[in-house]
C-alpha positions as CSV (number, residue, x, y, z in Angstrom):
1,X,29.5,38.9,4.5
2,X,25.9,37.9,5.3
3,X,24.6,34.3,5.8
4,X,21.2,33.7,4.5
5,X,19.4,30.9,5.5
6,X,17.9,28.6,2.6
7,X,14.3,28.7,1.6
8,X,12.1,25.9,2.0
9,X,11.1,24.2,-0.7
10,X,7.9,24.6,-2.9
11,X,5.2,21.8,-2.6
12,X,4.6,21.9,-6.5
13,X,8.3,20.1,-6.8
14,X,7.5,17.7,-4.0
15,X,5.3,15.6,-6.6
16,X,5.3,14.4,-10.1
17,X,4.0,16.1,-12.3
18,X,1.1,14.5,-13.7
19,X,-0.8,17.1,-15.5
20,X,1.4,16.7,-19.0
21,X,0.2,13.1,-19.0
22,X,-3.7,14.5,-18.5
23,X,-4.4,14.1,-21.7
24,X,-3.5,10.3,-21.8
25,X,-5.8,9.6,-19.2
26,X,-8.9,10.0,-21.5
27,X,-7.5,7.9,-24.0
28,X,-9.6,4.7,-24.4
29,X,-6.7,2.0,-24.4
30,X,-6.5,-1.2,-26.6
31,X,-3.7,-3.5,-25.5
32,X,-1.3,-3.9,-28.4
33,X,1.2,-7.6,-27.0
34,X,4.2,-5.4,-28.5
35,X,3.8,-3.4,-25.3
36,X,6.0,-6.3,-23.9
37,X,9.2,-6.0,-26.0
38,X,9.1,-2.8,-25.6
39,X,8.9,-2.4,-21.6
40,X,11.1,-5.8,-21.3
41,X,13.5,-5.4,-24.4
42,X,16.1,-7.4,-22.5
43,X,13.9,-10.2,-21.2
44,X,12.4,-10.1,-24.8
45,X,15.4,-10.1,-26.9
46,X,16.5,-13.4,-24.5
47,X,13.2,-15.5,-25.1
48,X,13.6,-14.4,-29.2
49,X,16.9,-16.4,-28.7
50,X,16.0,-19.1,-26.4
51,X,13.4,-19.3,-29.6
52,X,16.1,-19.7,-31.8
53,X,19.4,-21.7,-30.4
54,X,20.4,-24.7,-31.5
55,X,22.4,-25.0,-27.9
56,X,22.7,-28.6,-26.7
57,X,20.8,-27.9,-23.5
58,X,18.4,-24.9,-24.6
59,X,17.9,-23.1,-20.9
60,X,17.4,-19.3,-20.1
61,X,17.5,-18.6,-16.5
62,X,14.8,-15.8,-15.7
63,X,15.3,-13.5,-12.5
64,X,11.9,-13.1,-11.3
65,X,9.6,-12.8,-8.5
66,X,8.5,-16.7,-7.7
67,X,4.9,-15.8,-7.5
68,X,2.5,-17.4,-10.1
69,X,1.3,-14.5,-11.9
70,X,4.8,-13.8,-13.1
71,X,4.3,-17.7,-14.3
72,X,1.2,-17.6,-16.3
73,X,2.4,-13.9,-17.4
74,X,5.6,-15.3,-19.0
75,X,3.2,-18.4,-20.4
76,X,0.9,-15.9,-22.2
77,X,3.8,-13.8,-23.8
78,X,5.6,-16.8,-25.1
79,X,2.2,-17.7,-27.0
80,X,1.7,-14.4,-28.8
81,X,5.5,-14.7,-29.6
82,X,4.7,-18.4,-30.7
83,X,1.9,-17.1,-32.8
84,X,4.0,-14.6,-34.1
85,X,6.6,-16.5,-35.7
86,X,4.8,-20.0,-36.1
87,X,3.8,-21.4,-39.6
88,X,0.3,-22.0,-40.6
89,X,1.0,-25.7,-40.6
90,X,1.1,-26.9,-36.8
91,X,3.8,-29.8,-36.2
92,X,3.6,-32.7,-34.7
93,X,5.6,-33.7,-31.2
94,X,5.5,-37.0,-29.5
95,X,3.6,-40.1,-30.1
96,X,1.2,-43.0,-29.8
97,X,1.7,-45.8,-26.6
98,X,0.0,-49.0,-27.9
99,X,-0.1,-51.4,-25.0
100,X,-0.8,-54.9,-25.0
101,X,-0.9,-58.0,-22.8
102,X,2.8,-58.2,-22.1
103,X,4.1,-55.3,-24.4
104,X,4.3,-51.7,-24.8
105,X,4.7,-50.3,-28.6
106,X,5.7,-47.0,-29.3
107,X,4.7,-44.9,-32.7
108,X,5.3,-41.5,-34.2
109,X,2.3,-39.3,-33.9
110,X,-0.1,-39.2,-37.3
111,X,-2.8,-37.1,-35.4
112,X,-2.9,-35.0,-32.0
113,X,-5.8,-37.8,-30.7
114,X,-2.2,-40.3,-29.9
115,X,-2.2,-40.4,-26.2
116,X,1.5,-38.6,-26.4
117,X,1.1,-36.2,-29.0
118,X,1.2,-32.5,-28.5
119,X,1.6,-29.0,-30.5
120,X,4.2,-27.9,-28.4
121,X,2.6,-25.0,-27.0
122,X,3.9,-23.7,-23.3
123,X,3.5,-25.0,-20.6
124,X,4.4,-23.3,-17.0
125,X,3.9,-24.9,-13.3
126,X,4.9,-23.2,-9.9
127,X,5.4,-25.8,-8.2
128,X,6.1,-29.5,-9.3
129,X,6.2,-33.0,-8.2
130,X,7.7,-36.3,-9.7
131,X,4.7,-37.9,-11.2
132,X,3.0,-34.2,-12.9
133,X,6.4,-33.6,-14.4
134,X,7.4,-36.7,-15.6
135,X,4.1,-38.9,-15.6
136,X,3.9,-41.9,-14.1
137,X,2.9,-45.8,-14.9
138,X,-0.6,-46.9,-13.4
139,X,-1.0,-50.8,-12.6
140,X,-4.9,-51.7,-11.4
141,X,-6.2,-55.0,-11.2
142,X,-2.9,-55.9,-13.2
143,X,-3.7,-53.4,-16.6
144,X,-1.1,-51.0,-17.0
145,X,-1.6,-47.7,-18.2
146,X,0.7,-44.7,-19.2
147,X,0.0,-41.4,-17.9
148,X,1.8,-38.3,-19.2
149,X,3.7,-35.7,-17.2
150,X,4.6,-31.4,-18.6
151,X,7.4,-33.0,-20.1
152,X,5.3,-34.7,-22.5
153,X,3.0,-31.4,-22.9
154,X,5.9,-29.3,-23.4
155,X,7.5,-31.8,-26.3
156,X,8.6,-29.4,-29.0
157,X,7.8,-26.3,-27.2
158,X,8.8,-24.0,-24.1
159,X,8.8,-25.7,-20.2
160,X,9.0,-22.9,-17.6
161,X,9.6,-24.4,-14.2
162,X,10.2,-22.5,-10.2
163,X,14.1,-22.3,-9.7
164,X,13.2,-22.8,-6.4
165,X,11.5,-26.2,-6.6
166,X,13.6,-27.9,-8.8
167,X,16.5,-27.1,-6.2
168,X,14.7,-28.5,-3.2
169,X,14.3,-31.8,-5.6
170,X,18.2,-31.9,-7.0
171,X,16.8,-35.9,-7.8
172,X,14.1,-34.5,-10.0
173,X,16.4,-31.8,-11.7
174,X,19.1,-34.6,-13.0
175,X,16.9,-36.7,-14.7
176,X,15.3,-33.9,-16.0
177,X,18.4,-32.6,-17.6
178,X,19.1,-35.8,-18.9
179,X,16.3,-35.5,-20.8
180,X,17.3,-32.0,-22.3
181,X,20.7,-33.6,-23.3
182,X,20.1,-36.9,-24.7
183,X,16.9,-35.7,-26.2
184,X,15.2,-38.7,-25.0
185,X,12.7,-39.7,-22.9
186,X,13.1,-42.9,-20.7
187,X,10.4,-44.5,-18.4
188,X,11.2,-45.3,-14.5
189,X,9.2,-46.4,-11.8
190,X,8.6,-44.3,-9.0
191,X,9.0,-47.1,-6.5
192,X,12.3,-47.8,-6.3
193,X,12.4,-51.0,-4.7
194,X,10.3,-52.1,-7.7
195,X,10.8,-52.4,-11.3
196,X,8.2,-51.4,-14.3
197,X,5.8,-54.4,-14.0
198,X,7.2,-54.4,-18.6
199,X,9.6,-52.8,-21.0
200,X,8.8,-49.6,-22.2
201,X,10.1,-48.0,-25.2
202,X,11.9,-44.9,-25.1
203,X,10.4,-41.8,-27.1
204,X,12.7,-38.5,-28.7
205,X,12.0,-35.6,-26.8
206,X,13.1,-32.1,-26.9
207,X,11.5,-28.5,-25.4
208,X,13.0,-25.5,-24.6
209,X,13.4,-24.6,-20.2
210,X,12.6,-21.9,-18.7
211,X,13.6,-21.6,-15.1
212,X,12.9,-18.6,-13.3
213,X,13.3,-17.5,-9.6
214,X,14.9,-15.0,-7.1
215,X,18.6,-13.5,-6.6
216,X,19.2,-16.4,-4.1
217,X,17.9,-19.5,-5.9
218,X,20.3,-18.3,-8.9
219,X,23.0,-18.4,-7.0
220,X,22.5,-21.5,-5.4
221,X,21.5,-23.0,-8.9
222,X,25.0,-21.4,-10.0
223,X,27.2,-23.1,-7.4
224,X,25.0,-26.5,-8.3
225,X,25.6,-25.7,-11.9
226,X,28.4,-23.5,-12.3
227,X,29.2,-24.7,-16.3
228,X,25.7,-25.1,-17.0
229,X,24.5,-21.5,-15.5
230,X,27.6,-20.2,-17.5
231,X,26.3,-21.3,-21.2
232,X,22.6,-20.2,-20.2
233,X,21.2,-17.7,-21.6
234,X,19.7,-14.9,-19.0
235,X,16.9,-12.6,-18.5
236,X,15.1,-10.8,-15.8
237,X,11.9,-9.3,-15.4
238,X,12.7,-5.5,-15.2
239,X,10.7,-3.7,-12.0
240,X,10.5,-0.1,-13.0
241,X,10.1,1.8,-16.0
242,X,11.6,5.0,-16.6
243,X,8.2,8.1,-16.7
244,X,10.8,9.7,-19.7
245,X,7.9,10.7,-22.0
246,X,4.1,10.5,-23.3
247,X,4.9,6.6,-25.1
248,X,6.8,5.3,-22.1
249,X,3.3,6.1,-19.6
250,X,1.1,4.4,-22.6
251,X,3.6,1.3,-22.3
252,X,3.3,1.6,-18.7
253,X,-0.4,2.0,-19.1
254,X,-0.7,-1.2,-21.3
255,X,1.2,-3.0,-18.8
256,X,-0.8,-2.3,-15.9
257,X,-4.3,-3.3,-18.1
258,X,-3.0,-6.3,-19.4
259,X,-2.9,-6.8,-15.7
260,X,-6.2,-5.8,-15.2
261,X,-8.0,-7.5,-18.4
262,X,-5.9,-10.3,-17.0
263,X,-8.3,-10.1,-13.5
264,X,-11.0,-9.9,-14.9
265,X,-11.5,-5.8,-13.5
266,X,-13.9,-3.2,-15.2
267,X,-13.0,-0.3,-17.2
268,X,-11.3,2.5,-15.6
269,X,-11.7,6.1,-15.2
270,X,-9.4,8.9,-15.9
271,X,-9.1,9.6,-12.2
272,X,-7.8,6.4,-11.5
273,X,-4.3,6.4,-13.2
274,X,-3.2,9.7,-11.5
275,X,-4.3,8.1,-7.9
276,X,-2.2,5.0,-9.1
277,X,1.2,7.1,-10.3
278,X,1.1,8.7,-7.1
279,X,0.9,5.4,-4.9
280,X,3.6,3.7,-7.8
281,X,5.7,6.6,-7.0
282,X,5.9,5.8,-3.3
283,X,6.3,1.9,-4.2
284,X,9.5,3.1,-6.3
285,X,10.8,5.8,-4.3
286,X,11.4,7.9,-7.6
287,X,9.6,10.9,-9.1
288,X,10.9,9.4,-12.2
289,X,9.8,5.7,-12.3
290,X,6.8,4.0,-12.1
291,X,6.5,0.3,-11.1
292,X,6.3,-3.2,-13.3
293,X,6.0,-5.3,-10.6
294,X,3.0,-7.6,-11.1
295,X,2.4,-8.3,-8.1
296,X,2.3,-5.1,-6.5
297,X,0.5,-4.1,-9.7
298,X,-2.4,-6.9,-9.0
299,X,-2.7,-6.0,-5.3
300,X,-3.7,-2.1,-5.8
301,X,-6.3,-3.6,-8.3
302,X,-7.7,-6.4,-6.3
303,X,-8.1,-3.6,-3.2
304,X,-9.5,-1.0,-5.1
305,X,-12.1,-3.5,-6.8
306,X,-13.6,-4.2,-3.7
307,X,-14.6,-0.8,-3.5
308,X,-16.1,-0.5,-6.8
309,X,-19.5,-0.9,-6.9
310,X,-21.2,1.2,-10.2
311,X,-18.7,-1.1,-12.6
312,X,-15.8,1.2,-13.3
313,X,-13.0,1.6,-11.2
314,X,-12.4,5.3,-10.3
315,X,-9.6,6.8,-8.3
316,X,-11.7,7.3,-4.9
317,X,-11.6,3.9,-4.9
318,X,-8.3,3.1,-4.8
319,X,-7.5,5.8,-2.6
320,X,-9.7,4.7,-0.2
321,X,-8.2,0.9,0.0
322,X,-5.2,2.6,0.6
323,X,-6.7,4.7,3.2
324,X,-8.2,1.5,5.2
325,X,-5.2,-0.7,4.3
326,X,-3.1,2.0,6.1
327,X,-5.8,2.3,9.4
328,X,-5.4,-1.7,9.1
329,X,-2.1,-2.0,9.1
330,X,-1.8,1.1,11.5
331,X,-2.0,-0.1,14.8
332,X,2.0,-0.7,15.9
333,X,2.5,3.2,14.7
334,X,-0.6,4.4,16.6
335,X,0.8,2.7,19.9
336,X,4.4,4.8,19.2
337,X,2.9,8.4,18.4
338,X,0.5,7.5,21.8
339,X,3.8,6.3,23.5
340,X,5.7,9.8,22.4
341,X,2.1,12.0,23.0
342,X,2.8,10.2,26.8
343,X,6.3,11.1,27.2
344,X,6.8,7.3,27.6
345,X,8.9,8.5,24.3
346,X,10.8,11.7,24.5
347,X,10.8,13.5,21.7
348,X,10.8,17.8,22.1
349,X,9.2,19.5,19.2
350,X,9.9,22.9,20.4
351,X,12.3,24.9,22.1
352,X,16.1,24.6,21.8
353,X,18.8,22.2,23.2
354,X,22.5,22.2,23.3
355,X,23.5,18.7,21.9
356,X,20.8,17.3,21.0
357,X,18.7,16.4,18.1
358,X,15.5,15.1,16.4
359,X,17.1,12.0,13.6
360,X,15.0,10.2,12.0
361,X,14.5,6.5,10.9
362,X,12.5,3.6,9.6
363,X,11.5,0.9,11.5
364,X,10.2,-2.4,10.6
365,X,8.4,-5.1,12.3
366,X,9.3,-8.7,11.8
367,X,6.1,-10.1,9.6
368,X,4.6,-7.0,9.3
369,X,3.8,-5.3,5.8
370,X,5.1,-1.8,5.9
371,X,7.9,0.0,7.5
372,X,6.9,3.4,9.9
373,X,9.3,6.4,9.7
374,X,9.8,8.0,13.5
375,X,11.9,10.1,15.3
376,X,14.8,9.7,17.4
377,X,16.3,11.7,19.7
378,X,20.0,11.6,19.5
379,X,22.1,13.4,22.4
380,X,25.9,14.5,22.5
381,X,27.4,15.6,25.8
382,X,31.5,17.1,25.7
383,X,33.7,16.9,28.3
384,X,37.6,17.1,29.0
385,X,39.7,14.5,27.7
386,X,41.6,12.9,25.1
387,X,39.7,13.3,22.2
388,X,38.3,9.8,22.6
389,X,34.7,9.6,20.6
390,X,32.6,6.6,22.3
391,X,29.6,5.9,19.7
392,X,27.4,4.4,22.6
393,X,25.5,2.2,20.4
394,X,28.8,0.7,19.1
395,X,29.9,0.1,22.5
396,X,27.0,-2.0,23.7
397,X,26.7,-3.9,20.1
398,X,23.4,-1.7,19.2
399,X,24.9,-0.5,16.1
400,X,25.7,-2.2,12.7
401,X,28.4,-2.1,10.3
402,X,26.7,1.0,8.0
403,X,25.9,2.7,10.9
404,X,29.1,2.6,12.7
405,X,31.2,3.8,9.3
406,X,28.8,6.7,8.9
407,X,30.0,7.9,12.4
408,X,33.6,7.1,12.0
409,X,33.3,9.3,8.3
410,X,31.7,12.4,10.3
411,X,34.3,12.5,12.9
412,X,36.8,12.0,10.4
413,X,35.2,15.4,8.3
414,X,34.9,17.2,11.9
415,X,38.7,16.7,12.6
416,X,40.3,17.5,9.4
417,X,37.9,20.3,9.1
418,X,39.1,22.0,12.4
419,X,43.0,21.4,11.4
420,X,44.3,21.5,14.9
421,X,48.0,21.0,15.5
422,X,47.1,18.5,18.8
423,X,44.8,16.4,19.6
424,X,41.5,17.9,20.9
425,X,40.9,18.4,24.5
426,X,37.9,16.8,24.5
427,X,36.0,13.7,24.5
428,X,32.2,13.1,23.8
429,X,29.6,10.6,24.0
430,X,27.0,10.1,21.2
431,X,23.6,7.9,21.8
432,X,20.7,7.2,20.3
433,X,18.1,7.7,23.4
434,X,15.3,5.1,23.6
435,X,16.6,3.0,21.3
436,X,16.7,-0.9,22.8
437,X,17.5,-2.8,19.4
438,X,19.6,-3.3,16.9
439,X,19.7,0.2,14.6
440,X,22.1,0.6,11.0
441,X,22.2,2.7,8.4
442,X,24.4,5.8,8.1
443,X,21.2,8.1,7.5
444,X,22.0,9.8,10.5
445,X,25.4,10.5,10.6
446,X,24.3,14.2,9.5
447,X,22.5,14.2,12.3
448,X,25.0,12.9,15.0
449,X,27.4,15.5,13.7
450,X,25.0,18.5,14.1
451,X,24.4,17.1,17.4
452,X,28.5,16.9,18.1
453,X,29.3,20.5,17.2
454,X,26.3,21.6,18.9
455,X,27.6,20.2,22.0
456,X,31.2,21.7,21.3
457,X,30.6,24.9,20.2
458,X,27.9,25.3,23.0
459,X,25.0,26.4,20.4
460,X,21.6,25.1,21.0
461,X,19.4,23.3,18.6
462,X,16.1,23.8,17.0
463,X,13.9,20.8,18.0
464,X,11.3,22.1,16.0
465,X,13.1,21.3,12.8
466,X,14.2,17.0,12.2
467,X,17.4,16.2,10.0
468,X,18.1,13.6,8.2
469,X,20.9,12.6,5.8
470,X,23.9,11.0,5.4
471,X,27.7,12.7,4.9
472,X,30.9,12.0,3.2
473,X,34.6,12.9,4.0
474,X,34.5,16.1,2.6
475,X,31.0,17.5,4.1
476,X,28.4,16.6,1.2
477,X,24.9,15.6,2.2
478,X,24.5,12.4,0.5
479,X,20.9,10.8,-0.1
480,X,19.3,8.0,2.0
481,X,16.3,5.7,1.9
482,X,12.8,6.3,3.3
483,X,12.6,9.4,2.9
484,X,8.8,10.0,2.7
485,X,8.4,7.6,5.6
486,X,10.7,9.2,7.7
487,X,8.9,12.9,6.8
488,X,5.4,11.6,7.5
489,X,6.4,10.1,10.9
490,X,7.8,13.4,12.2
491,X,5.1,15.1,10.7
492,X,1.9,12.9,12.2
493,X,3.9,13.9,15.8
494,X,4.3,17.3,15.0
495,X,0.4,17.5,13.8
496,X,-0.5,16.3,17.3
497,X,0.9,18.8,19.0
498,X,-0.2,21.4,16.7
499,X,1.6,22.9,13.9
500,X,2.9,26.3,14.1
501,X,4.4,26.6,11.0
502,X,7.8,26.6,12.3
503,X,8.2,22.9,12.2
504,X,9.8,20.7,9.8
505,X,12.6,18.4,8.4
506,X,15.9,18.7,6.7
507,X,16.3,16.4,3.6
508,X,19.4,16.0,1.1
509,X,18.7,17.7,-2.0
510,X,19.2,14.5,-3.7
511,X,16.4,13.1,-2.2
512,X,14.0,15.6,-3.7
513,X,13.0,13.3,-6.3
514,X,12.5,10.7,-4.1
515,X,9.5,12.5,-2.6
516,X,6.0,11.2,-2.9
517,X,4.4,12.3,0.2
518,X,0.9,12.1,1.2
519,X,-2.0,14.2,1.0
520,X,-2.0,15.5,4.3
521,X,2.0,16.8,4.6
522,X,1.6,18.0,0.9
523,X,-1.5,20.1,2.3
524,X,0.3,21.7,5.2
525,X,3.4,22.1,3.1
526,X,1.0,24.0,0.6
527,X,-0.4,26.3,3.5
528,X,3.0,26.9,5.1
529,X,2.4,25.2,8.3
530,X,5.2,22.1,7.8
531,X,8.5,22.9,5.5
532,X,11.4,21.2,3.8
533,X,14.5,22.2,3.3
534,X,17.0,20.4,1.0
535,X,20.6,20.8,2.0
536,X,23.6,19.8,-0.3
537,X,26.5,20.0,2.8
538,X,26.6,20.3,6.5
539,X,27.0,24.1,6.4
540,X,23.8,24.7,5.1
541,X,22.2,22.3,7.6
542,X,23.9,23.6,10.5
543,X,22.7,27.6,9.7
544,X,19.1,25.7,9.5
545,X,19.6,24.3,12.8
546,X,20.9,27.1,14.8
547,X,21.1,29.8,12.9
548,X,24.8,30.5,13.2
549,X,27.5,29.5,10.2
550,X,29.7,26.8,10.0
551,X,32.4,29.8,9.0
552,X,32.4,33.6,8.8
553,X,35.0,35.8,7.9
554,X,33.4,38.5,8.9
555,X,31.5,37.5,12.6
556,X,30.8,34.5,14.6
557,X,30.4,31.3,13.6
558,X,30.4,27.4,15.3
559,X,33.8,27.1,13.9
560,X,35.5,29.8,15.9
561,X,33.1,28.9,18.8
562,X,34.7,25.7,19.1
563,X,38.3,26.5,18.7
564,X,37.9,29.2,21.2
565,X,36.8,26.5,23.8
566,X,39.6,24.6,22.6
567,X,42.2,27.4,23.3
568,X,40.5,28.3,26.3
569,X,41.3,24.5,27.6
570,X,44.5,24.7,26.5
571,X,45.8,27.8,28.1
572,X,44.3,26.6,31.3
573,X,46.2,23.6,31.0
574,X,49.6,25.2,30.9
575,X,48.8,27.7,33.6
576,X,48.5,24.4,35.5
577,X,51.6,23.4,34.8
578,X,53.5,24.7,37.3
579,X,56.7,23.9,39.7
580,X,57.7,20.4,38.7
581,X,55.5,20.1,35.8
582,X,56.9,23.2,33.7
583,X,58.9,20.7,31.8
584,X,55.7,19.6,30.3
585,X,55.3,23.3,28.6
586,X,58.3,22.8,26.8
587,X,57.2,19.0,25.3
588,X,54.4,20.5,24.1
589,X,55.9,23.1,22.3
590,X,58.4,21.2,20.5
């Protein structure tokens, strides 16, 4: 039987492909506001309903981002729906305060000049205090005067409020639900120690609340709220969109000018939206999604607007913000590739070594931007013993939870896969060299175990080629995260040192369409001078790395390698075993 090694793979399905959505880019593009129900048909479908219910407390609680674009975004769609569905006739909310010497009378509102009369409308805050939410009673030179708050705005309409600020205020948050219960809106001072200097009238009041913020505020709001959170409705702004077909890139499209018209930004070129797929592709880590996040979304545009100067945005100029927000933001992963160039880091890129290997991971600095993909050298040594495993990293608290089940799960696979009727005659020691923090993550237990048979079956390793990869029980290469990081960082060392062509790094072959690689790998990946391979199990990465199979029928292979050593160990053993200690010969055949 002969053993070929895998191919690399091609660079033309290392990238979306963008040239069936060519013809879109030419398109001039008019902003229809349905673009919305269709990219958020969830989120939609819940504010049609928050529209509509006749619930005692009308809420909808909104996972979202707690940035204000997403605040003013939400505003804007909830008017077009408004407009939408409204009647030509506008109704009106609230009232009139009349106040005199020593009274305050209230009235219905006749027109929308009463000082407490309002359309409804929608009305949206980030952040809020006491006296802007609820207004507030103003005494000078002993007049009064009534001032209102968004609650009063918002009378008969929609009220979208941070999640996050109305927990910090739980005060604020019960008299505000009062409100949204009794329908009623009652005056308080904000001193107090001190009572309103008269009596004011109460006034109906009823809006529909919005409250939108993160995972975490949720939950907290759930545990302050548990019945409430329970009858809410629930929506959540969706951060991807699927790249399925020619309508879901327009809807995509729309979404990111709406954005953009939003700004303020000039028209765009057809270069532009290629340059921007490519760096969305990155942002999701998926050849087959493109990004909704508006924030990301506005910070690609702000950068490459600063680079525009003839009045239309054009994709050199977003590629080169991202080219100088990289040298920016560059400096920590200049200082490690000129750490490893000094062999104040070792890592070998050539040559081959018995039990060790080149992993590779993602780091990322506390309060900086981006995460850096480098590589680490991982070493295995064997020796005679029980069969203990000592993960080195575990031992001295180095290693997480993640990281420490993706090694217990290869040496699992590694001793059912050798099915040997005794314990193995060997211990080893696994560690992760250089490494002086905290490191998870299981995506290199694929690595660690090409490093461990390495160092039992005595076969060297190819340091030009880095692995990386996680494993299951039965020997599949499973998929991880940072993938294109992890690539570019072994590639920027290798591209120091001069490619050869020989270089390059094992990647699951689910992971392929994860890849969204830049310019410069996907160059020397064209030309043949940096490869990838995409490996499914550890067979196929193993033949990679040494050049020998796992198994062979038919000539060697690191399995029989290993269980030679193993009977060669044992059969010294017994010839050991001699005068008093024959006994032990006939234990261990029993």
């Amino acid at each position: 039987m002969v053993i070929l090694k895998k191919d690399p793979l091609k660079w033309n399905i290392l990238q979306t492909s963008i040239e069936r959505f060519q013809h879109l880019f030419l398109k001039n593009l008019i902003v229809d506001t349905d673009y919305f129900r269709i990219v958020q048909a969830r989120l939609y479908n819940g504010l049609d309903l928050l529209s509509k219910t006749m619930a005692l407390e009308p809420i909808m609680l909104i996972k979202s981002p707690e940035s204000s674009i997403y605040f003013t975004f939400l505003q804007k769609i909830l008017l077009a729906m408004q407009e939408k569905t409204a009647n030509k006739t506008k109704i009106l909310y609230g009232g009139r305060y009349e106040i005199n010497e020593h009274t305050v009378d209230w009235y219905p509102a006749k027109t929308i000049q009463d000082n407490f009369a309002t359309y409804g409308g929608v009305h949206q805050s980030d952040w809020i205090e006491h006296n802007n939410l609820f207004g507030c009673v103003h005494i000078y030179k002993n007049q009064v005067s009534l001032s209102p708050g968004l609650v009063h705005h918002a009378n008969g309409g929609f009220l979208i409020l941070s999640l996050r600020a109305i927990l910090e205020q739980p005060l604020m948050w019960l008299r505000l639900k009062k409100i949204l219960t009794c329908k009623k809106y009652e005056w308080y001072s904000s001193d107090h120690s001190a009572p309103l200097p008269l009596d004011i009238p109460s006034m109906p009041m009823s809006f529909r609340l919005l409250l939108m913020g993160g995972q975490e505020a949720l939950e907290d709001f759930k545990n302050l709220e548990f019945e409430l959170t329970n009858v809410s409705l629930y929506g959540e702004f969706e951060d991807t969109i699927e790249l399925s077909d020619d309508i879901a890139f327009m809807n995509w499209r729309m979404w990111v000018q709406s954005v953009a018209d939003a700004m303020g930004c000039p028209p765009t070129d057809y270069n532009f939206w290629p340059a921007l797929v490519h760096e969305g592709i990155r942002w999701t880590g998926d050849q087959g999604l493109l990004p909704l996040n508006l924030d990301w979304i506005r910070y690609q545009l702000q950068e490459a607007l600063l680079y525009c100067t003839d009045g239309l945005m054009k994709g050199n100029n977003l590629k080169k913000a991202i080219k100088m927000r990289a040298w920016r933001e560059g400096l920590i992963l200049e200082k490690i590739l000129n750490n490893i160039e000094q062999n104040q880091i070792q890592i070998d890129t050539k040559g081959e070594v018995i039990g060790q290997i080149n992993a590779l991971s993602v780091i990322e600095f506390p309060g900086h931007p981006g995460a850096f993909g480098t590589p680490v050298r991982v070493s295995c040594v064997v020796h005679i013993g029980d069969g203990e495993f000592i993960d080195v990293e575990r031992k001295v608290d180095l290693g997480g939870s993640i990281h420490s089940k993706g090694l217990m799960i290869m040496q699992s696979w590694l001793l059912s896969t050798l099915k040997l009727e005794q314990n193995i005659p060997f211990s080893a020691s696994l560690v992760f060299e250089q490494s002086y923090s905290e490191l998870d993550g299981d995506s290199a237990s694929l690595a660690a175990l090409c490093a461990l048979i390495s160092a039992l079956s005595l076969t060297p390793i190819n340091q030009k080629i880095a692995v990386t990869g996680s494993i299951d029980q039965l020997g599949s290469v499973q998929s991880i995260g940072g993938i294109n990081e992890k690539i570019e960082g072994f590639f920027q060392i290798c591209n120091q040192r001069i490619l050869d062509g020989c270089q390059g790094v094992i990647i699951p072959s689910s992971n392929i369409r994860h890849l969204s690689l830049h310019q410069d790998v996907m160059k020397a990946i064209k030309n043949g001078t940096f490869s990838l391979w995409a490996v499914s199990n550890v067979d196929e990465a193993l033949l990679l790395l040494t050049g020998v199979p796992w198994k062979n029928k038919l000539g060697p292979s690191l399995l029989c390698f290993i269980k030679e050593r193993i009977a060669k160990i044992n059969s010294q053993d017994i010839r050991r075993r001699t005068g008093p200690l024959r006994w032990f010969n006939w234990i261990s055949s029993i």
